[in-house]
NUMARDO-393062 format. One record per residue (C-alpha): x, z, y. Coordinates in Angstrom, 3 decimals, decimal comma, m for minus. Example, Ala and Ser with C-alpha at 12.3 -4.5 7.8 and 13.67 -1.06 7.14 Angstrom:
+----------+----------+----------+
:        X :        Z :        Y :
+----------+----------+----------+
:   12,300 :    7,800 :   m4,500 :
:   13,670 :    7,140 :   m1,060 :
+----------+----------+----------+
This chain:
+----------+----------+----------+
:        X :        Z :        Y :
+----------+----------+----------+
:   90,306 :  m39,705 :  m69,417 :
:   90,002 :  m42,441 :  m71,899 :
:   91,980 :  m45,439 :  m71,169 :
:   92,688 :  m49,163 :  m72,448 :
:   96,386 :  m50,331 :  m72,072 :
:   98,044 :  m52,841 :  m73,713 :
:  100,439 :  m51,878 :  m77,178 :
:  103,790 :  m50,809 :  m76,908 :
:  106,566 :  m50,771 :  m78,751 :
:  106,450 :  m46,764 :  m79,002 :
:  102,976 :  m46,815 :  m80,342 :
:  104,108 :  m47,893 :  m83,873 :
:  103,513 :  m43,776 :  m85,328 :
:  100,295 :  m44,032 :  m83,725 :
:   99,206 :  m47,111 :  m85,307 :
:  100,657 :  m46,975 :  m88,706 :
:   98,261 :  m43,207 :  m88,685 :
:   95,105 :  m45,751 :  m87,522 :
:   96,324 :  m48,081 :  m90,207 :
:   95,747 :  m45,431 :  m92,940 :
:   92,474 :  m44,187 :  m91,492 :
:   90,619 :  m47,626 :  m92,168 :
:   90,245 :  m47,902 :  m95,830 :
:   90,790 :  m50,985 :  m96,463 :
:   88,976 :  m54,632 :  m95,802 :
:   90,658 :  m54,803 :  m91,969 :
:   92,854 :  m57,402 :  m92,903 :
:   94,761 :  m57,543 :  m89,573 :
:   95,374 :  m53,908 :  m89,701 :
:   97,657 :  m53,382 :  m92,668 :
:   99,402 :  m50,144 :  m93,574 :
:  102,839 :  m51,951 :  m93,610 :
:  105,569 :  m50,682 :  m90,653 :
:  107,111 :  m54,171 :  m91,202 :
:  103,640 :  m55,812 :  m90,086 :
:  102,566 :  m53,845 :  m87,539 :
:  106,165 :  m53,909 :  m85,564 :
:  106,237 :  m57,375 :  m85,710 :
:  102,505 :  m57,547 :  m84,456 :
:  103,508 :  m55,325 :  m81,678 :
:  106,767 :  m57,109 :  m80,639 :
:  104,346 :  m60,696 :  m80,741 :
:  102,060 :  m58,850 :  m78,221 :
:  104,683 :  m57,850 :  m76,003 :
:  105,908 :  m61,147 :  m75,443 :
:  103,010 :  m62,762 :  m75,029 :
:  102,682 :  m60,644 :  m72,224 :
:  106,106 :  m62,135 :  m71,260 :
:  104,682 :  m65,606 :  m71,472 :
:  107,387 :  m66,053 :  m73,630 :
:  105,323 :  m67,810 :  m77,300 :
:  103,508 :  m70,993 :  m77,687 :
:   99,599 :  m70,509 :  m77,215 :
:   99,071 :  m70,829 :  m81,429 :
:  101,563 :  m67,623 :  m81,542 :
:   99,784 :  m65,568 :  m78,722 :
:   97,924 :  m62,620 :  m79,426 :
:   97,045 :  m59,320 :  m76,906 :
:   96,537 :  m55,789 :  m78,374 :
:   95,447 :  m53,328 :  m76,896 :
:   95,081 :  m49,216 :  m77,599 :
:   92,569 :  m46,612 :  m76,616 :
:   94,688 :  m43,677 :  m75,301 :
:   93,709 :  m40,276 :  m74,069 :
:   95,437 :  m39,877 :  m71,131 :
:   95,792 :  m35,671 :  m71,043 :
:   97,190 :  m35,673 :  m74,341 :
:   98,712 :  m39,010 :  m74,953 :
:   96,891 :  m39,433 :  m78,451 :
:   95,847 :  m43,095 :  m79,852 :
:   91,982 :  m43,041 :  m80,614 :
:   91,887 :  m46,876 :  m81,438 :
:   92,989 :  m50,394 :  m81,437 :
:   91,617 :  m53,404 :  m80,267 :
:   92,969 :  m56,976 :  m80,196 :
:   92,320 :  m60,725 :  m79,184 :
:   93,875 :  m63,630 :  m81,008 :
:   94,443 :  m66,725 :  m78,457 :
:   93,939 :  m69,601 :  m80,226 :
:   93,442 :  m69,087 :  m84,163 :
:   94,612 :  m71,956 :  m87,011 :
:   96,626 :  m74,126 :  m85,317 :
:   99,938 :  m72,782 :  m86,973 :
:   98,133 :  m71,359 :  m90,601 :
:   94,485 :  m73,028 :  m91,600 :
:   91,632 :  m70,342 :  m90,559 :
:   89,654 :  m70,575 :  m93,017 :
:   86,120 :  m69,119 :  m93,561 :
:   82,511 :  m70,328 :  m95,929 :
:   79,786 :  m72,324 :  m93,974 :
:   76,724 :  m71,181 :  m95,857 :
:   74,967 :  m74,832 :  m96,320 :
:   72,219 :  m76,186 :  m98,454 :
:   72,726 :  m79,234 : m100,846 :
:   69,500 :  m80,971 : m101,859 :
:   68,923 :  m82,242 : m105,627 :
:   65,407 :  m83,935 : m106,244 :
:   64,218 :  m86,524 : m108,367 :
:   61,096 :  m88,615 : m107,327 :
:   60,405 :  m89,534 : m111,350 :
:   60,391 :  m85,876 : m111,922 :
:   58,609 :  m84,432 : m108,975 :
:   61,548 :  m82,358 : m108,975 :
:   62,713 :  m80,849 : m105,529 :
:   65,353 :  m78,130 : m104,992 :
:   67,192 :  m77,350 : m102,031 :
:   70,090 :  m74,820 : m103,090 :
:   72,340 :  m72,442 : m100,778 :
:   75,992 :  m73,380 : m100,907 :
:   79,221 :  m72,470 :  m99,827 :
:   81,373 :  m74,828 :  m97,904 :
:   85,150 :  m74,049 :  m97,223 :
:   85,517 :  m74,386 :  m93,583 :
:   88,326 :  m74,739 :  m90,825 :
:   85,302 :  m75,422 :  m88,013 :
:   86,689 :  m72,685 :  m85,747 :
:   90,065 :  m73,737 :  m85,739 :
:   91,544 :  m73,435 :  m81,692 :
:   88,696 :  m70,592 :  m80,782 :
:   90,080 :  m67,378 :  m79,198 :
:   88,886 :  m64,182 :  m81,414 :
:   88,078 :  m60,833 :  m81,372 :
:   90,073 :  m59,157 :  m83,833 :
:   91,359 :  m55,666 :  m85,129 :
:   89,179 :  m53,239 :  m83,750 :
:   89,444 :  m49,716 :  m84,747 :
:   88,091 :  m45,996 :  m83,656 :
:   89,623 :  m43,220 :  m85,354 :
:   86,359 :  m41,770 :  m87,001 :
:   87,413 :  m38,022 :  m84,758 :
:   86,484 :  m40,309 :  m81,417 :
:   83,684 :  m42,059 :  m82,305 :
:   81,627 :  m40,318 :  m79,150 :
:   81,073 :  m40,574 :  m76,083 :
:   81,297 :  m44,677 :  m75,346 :
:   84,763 :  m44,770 :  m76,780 :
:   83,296 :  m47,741 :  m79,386 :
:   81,536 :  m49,301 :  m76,111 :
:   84,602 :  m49,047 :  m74,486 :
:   87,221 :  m50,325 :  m76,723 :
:   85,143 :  m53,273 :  m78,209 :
:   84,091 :  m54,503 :  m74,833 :
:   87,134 :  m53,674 :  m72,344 :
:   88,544 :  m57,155 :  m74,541 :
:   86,034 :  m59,188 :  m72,130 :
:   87,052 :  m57,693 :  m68,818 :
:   90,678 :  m58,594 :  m69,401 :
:   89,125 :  m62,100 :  m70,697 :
:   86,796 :  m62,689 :  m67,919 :
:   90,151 :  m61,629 :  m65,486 :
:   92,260 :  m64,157 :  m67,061 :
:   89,872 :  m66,492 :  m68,350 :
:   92,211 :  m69,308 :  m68,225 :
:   94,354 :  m68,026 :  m70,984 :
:   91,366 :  m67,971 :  m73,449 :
:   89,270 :  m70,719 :  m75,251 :
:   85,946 :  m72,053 :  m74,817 :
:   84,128 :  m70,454 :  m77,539 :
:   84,785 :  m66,549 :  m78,950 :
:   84,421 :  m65,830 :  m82,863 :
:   84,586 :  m62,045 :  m83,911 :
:   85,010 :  m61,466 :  m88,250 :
:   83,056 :  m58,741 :  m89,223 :
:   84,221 :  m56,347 :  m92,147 :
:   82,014 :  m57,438 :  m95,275 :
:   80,247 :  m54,687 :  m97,836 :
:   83,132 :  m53,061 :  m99,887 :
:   82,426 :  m49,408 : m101,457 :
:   84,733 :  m46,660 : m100,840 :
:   86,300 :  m47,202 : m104,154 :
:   87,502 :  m50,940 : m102,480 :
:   85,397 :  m52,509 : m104,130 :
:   83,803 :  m55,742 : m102,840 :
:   80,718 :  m57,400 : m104,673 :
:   81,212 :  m60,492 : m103,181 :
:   85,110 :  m60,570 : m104,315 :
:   84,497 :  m59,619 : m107,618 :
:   82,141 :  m62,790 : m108,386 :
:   83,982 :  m65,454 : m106,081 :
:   87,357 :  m64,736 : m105,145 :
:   89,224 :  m63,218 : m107,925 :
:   87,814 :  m66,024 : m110,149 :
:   90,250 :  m68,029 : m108,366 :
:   93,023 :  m65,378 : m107,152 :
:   93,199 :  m63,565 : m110,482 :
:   94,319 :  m60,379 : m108,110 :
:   92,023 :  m56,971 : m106,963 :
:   90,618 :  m57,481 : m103,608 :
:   92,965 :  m55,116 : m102,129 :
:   95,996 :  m57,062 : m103,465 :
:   94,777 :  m60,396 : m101,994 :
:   94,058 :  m58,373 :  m98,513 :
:   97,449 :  m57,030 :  m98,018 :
:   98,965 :  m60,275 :  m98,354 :
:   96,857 :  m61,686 :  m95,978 :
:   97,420 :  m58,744 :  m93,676 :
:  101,265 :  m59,166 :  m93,749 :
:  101,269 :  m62,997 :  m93,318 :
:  101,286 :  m64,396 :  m96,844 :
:   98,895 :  m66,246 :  m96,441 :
:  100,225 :  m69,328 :  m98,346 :
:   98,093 :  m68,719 : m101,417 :
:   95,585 :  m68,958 :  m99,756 :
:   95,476 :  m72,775 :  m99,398 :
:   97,180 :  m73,385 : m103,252 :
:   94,631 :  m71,676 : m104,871 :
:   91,106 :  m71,786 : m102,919 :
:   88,622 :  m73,810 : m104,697 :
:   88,228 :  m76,940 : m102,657 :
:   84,596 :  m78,092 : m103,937 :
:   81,240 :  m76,699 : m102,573 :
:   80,008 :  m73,358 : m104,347 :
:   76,013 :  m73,099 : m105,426 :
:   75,806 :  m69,216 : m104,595 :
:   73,080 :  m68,985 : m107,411 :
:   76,078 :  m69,071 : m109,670 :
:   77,041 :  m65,422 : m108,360 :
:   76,253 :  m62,302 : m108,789 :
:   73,334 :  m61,133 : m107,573 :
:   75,336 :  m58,390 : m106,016 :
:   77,137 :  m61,330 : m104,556 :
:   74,493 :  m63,044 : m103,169 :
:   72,838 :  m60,038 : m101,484 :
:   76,088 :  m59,293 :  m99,409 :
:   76,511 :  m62,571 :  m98,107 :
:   76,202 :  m62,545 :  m94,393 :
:   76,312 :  m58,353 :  m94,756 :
:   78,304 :  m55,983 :  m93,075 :
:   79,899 :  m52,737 :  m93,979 :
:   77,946 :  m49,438 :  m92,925 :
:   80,175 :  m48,513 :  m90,290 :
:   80,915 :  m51,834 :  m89,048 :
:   77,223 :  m52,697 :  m88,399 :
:   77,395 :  m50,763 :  m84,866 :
:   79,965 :  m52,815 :  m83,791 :
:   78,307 :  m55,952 :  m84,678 :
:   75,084 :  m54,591 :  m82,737 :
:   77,479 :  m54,056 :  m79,749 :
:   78,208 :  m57,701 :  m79,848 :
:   74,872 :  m58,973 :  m80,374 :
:   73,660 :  m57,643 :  m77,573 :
:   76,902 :  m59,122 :  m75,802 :
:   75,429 :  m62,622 :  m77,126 :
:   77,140 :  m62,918 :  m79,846 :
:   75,188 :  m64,287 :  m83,016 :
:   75,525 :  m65,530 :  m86,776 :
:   75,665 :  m69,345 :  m87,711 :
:   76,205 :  m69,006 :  m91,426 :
:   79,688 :  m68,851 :  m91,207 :
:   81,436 :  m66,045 :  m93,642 :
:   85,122 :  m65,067 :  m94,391 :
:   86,133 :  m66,290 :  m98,133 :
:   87,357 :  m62,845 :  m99,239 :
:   84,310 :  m60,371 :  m98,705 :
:   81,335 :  m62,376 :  m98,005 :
:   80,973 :  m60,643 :  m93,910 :
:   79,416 :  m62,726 :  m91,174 :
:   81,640 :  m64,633 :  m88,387 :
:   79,810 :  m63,818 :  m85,148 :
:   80,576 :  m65,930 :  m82,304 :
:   80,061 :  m66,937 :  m78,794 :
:   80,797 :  m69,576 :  m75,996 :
:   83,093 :  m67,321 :  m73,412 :
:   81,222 :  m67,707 :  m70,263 :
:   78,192 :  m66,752 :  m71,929 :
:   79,268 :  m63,323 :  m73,051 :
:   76,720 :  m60,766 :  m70,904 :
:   80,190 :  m58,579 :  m69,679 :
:   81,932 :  m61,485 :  m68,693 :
:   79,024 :  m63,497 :  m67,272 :
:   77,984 :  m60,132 :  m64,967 :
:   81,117 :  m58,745 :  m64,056 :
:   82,653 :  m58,730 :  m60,085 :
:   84,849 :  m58,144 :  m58,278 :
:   84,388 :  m54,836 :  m55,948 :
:   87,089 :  m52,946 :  m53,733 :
:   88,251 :  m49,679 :  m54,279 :
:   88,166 :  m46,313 :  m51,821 :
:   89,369 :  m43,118 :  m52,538 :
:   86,496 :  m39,751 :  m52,452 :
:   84,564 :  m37,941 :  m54,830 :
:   82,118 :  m39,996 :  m55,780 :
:   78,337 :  m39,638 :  m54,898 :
:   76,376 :  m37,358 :  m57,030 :
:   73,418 :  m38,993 :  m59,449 :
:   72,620 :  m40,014 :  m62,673 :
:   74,296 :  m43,161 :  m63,051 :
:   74,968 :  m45,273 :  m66,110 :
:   78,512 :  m45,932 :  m67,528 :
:   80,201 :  m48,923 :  m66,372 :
:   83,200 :  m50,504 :  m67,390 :
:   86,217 :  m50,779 :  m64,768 :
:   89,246 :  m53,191 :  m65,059 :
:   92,225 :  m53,218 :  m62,974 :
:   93,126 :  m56,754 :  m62,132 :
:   96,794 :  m56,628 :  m63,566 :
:   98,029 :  m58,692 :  m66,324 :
:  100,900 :  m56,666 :  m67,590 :
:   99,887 :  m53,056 :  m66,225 :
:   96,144 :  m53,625 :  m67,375 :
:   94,078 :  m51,024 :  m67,445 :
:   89,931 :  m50,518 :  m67,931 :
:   87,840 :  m47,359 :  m68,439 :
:   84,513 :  m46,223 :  m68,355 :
:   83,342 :  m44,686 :  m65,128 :
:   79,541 :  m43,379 :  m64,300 :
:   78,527 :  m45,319 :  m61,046 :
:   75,689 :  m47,741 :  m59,035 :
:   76,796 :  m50,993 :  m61,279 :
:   75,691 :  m53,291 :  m58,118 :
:   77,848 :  m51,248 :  m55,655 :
:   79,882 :  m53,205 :  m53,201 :
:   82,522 :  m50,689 :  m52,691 :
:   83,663 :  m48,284 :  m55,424 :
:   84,932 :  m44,989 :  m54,752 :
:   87,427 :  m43,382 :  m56,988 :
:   89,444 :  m40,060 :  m57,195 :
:   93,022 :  m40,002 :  m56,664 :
:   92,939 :  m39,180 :  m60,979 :
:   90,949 :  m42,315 :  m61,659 :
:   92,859 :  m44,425 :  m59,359 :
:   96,265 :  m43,276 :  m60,918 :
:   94,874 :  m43,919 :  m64,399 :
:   93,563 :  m47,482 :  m63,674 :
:   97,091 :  m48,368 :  m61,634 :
:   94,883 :  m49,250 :  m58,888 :
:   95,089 :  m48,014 :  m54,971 :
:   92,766 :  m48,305 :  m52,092 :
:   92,133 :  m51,920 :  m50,924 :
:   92,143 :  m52,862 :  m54,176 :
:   89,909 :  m55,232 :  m56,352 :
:   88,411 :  m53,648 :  m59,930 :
:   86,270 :  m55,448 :  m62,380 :
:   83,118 :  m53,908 :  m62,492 :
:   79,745 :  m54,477 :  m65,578 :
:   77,572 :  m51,889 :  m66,609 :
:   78,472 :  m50,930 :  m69,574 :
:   75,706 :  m51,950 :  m71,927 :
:   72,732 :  m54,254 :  m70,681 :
:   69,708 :  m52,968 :  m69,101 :
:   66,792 :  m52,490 :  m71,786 :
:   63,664 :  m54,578 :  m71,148 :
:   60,412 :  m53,026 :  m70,035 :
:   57,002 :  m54,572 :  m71,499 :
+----------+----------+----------+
């Protein structure tokens, strides 16, 4: 059974091997032990309740529970930029036009931004390519809202999600090459370690601070703007349909989209309830995947299980109970798993 839990400190093997898998560009996942351990210990006690709300930050891993192997990681920063400025582009449009001239041109700009500063975000997610089937993308991108929607207090008003921009398996990034290492005289990959093991300083010293006409790029450049990366595109469709959307906002270093999302109108969050649980085999049918959360902060659990999503009363085998660290009597979070396609 495939099961969400949150990180602990003996998963650091386990995510150091996902670390390697991704190729670059996920700039929260570096392959650096130092890094990771410290991004582990920081989860662990803000479990305890033990950091300041600009230090919190949950992660979670995808774990098969017959062999004990890590298929993925997924994460949720509490409240980003109010330690380190987030920064990202707001993709604008300055107006020059001269009357005397007849001369009119509204041109596409960059603007450097810190608008999301304080929102809660998605971050980190990552399916080792050999588990990418059977919902386990569904699963570990959206079991994030069940724990949010259980502990929504905890969690900002609005949601923003990075998505990885268009870099070629080489590491190279269009976008990069004509913007940023105009200014950072370094190779993308350079500039996204540092970022990925907290040196972010340079950042700030060396960002250009003016609006940028993006007709002074490449054309390369331009096209990626707002892009994602081939495999990251399902997992920006996953959150479209969640409600997610694009407002022009992109991150600085590879030109991909910031998707994002008032909380309580997230479709998983908005639909899930509460439902008790009872031990059986459940009833036979053809019934869609759901997602099912325990209601524990520090044991948390979610899976996907095949069920009626508007059943009152959801029964559970003795397996599925032990996996979710739920008993009879007890409530589970309960949302169909992806939304119900329209009919003309």
């Amino acid at each position: 059974m495939m099961v969400i839990r949150p990180i602990e400190h003996g998963d650091l093997a386990g995510l150091m091997r996902l670390a390697a898998k991704t190729g670059g560009g996920l700039t929260s996942l570096p392959v650096d032990e130092a890094t990771l351990s410290a991004r582990i210990e920081r989860a662990q006690q803000t479990w305890q309740g033990s950091l300041p709300k600009s230090e919190q930050g949950y992660v979670f891993v995808l774990e098969d529970t017959e062999t004990g192997t890590m298929a993925g990681i997924c994460a949720i920063e509490v409240a980003v930029g109010l330690n380190d400025p987030w920064y990202n582009y707001r993709v604008g449009t300055l107006v020059h036009a001269s009357k005397e001239l007849n001369v009119y041109n509204a041109l596409p700009t960059l603007f450097l931004s810190n608008d999301h500063t304080g929102s809660s975000e998605l971050c980190s997610l990552f399916l080792d390519p050999d588990w990418r089937k059977e919902g386990n993308g569904y699963l570990l991108s959206k079991s994030r809202f069940m724990f949010m929607a259980a502990f929504r207090d905890r969690f900002n008003d609005k949601v923003v999600a990075e998505m990885r921009g268009v870099i070629d398996d080489t590491g190279y990034s269009p976008f990069w090459e004509s913007l940023g290492k105009r200014f950072f005289s370094m190779e993308f990959s350079r500039a996204d370690y540092l970022c990925g093991t907290g040196h972010k300083a340079f950042i700030a010293e060396l960002m250009p601070k003016h609006p940028i006409y993006t007709h002074f790029l490449s054309p390369q450049a331009q096209a990626v703007i707002g892009e994602v990366h081939p495999q990251t595109a399902p997992a920006r469709a996953v959150l479209e349909k969640e409600g997610f959307c694009y407002r022009n906002y992109i991150d600085i270093f590879d030109g991909g989209p910031t998707l994002e999302c008032d909380v309580d109108r997230i479709r998983a969050i908005r639909k899930s309830r509460l439902v008790t649980v009872a031990e059986g085999q459940p009833a036979p049918g053809e019934w869609p995947a759901c997602l099912v959360a325990n209601e524990q902060y520090q044991q948390f659990r979610a899976t996907l299980i095949r069920t009626n999503p508007k059943c009152e009363r959801l029964v559970l085998t003795a397996a599925q109970m032990d996996d979710l660290k739920c008993s009879p009597g007890d409530k589970v979070r309960l949302v169909r798993l992806c939304p119900e396609e329209r009919t003309a």
